[in-house]
C-alpha positions as protocol buffer text, in pm:
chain_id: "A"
residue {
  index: 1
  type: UNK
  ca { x: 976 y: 1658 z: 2321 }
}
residue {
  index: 2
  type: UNK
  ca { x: 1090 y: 1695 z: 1950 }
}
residue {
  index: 3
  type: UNK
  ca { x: 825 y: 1832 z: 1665 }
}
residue {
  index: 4
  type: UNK
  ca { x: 839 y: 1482 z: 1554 }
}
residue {
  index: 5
  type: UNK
  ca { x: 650 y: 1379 z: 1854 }
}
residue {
  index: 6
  type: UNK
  ca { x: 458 y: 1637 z: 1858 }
}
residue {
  index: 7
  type: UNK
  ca { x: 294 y: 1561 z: 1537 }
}
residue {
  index: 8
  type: UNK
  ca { x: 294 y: 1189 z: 1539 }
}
residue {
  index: 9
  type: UNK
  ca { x: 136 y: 1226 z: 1898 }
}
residue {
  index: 10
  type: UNK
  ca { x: -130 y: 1472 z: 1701 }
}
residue {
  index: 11
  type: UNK
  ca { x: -153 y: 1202 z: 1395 }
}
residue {
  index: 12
  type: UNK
  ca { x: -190 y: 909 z: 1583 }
}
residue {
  index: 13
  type: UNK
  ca { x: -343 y: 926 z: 1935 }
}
residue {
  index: 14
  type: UNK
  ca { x: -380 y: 582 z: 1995 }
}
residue {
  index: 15
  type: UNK
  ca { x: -53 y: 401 z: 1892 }
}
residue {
  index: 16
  type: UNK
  ca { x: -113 y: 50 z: 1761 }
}
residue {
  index: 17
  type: UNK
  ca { x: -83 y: -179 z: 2080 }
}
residue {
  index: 18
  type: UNK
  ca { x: 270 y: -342 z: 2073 }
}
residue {
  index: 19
  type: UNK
  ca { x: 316 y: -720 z: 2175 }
}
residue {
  index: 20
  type: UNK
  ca { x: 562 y: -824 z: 2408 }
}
residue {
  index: 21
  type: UNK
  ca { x: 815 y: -1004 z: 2181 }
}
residue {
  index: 22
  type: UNK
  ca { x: 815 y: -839 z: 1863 }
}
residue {
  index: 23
  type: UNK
  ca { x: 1019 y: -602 z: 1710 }
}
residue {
  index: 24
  type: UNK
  ca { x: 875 y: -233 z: 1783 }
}
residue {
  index: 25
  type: UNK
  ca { x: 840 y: 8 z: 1548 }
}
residue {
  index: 26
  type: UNK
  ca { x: 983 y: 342 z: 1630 }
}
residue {
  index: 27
  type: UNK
  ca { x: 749 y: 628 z: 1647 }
}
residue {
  index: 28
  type: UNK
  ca { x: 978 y: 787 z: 1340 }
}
residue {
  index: 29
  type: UNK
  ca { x: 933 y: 430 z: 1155 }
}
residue {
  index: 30
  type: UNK
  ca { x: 509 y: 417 z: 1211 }
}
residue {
  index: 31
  type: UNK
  ca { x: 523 y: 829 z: 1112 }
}
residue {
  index: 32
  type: UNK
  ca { x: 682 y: 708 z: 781 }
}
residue {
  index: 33
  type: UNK
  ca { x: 464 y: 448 z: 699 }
}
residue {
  index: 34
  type: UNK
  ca { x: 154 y: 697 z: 757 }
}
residue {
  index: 35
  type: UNK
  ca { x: 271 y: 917 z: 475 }
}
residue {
  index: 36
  type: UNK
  ca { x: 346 y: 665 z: 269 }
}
residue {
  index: 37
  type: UNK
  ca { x: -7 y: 544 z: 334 }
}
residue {
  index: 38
  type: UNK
  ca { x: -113 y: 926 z: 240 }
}
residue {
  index: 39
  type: UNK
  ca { x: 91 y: 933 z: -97 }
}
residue {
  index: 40
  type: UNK
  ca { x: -53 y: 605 z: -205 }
}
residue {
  index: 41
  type: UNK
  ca { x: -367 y: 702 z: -161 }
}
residue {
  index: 42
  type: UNK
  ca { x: -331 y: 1013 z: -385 }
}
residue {
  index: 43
  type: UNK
  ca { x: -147 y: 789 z: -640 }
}
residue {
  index: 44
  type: UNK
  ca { x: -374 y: 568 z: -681 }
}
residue {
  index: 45
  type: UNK
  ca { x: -676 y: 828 z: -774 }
}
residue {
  index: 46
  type: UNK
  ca { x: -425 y: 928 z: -1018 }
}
residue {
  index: 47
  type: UNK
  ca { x: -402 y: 557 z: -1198 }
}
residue {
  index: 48
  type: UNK
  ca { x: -783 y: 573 z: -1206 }
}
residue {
  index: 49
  type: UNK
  ca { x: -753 y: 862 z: -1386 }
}
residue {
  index: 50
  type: UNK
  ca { x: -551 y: 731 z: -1606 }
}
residue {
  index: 51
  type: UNK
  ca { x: -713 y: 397 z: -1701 }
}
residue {
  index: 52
  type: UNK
  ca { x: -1058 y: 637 z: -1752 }
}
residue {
  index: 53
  type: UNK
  ca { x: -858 y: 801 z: -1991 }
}
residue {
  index: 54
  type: UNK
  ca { x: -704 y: 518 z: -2127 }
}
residue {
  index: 55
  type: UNK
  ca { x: -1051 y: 345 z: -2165 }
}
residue {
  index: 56
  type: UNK
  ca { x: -1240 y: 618 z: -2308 }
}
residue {
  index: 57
  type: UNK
  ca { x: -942 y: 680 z: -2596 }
}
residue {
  index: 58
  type: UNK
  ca { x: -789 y: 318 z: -2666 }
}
residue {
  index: 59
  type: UNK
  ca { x: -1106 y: 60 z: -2547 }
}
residue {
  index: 60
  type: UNK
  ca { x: -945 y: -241 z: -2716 }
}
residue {
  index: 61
  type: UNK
  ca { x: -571 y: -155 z: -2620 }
}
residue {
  index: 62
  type: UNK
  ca { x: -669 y: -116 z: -2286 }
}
residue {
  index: 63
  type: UNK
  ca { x: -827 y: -405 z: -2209 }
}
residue {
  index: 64
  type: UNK
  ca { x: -535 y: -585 z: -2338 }
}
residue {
  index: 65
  type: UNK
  ca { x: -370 y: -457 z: -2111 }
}
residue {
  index: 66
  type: UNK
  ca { x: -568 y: -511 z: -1812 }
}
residue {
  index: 67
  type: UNK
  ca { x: -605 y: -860 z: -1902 }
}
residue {
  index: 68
  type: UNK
  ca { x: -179 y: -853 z: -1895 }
}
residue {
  index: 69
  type: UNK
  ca { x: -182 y: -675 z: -1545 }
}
residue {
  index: 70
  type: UNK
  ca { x: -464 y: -953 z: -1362 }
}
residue {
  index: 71
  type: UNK
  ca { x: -247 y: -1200 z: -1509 }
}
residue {
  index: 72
  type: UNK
  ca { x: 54 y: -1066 z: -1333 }
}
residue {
  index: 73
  type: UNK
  ca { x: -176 y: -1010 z: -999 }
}
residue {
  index: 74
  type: UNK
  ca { x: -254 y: -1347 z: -968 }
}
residue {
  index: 75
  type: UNK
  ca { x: 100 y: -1491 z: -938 }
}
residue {
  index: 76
  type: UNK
  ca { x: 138 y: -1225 z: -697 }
}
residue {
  index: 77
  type: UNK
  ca { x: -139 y: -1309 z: -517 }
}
residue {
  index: 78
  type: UNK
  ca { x: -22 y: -1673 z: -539 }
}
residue {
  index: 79
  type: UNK
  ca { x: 305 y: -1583 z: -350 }
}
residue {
  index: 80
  type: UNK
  ca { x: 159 y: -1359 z: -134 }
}
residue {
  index: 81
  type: UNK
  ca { x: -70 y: -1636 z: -22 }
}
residue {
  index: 82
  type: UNK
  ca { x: 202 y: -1894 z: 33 }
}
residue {
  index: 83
  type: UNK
  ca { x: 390 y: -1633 z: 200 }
}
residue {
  index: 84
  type: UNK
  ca { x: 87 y: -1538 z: 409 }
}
residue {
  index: 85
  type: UNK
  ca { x: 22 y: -1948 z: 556 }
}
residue {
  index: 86
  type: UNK
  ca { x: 407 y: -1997 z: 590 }
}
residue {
  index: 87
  type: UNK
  ca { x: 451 y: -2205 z: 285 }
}
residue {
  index: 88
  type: UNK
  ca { x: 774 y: -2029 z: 160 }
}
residue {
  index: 89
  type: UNK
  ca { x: 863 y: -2315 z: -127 }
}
């Protein structure tokens, strides 16, 4: 057994239940997506650190801004619904 295994056995006991049909994920694949899971997570406390920055020292600029980025997270949010009830138009 490699020290891949090892640790992903360690990680994750109980592999997510796989459905006859679909493409598997490879222990390697599911491994990678858990650390990128890990590094996101620490990335995004430090983007709330920087908007409390960015609040406290630019108020008005910032909520510019924010208005900018919920503008842009509602078209995605559009697409991801259409892609999400199978209406790829």
């Amino acid at each position: 057994m490699s020290t891949f295994d090892l640790w992903y056995k360690r990680k994750r006991p109980n592999p997510v239940p796989r459905k006859k049909g679909l493409v598997e994920l490879s222990h390697k694949a599911l491994g990678i997506i858990d650390e990128i899971q890990e590094i996101r997570t620490r990335n995004n406390k430090n983007w709330m650190d920087i908007l409390r920055i960015a609040f406290q020292y630019a108020p008005d600029e910032t909520k510019k801004k924010m208005a900018d980025i919920t503008e842009c997270d509602a078209e995605i949010n559009k697409l991801s619904r259409q892609l999400a009830e199978g209406e790829e138009k």
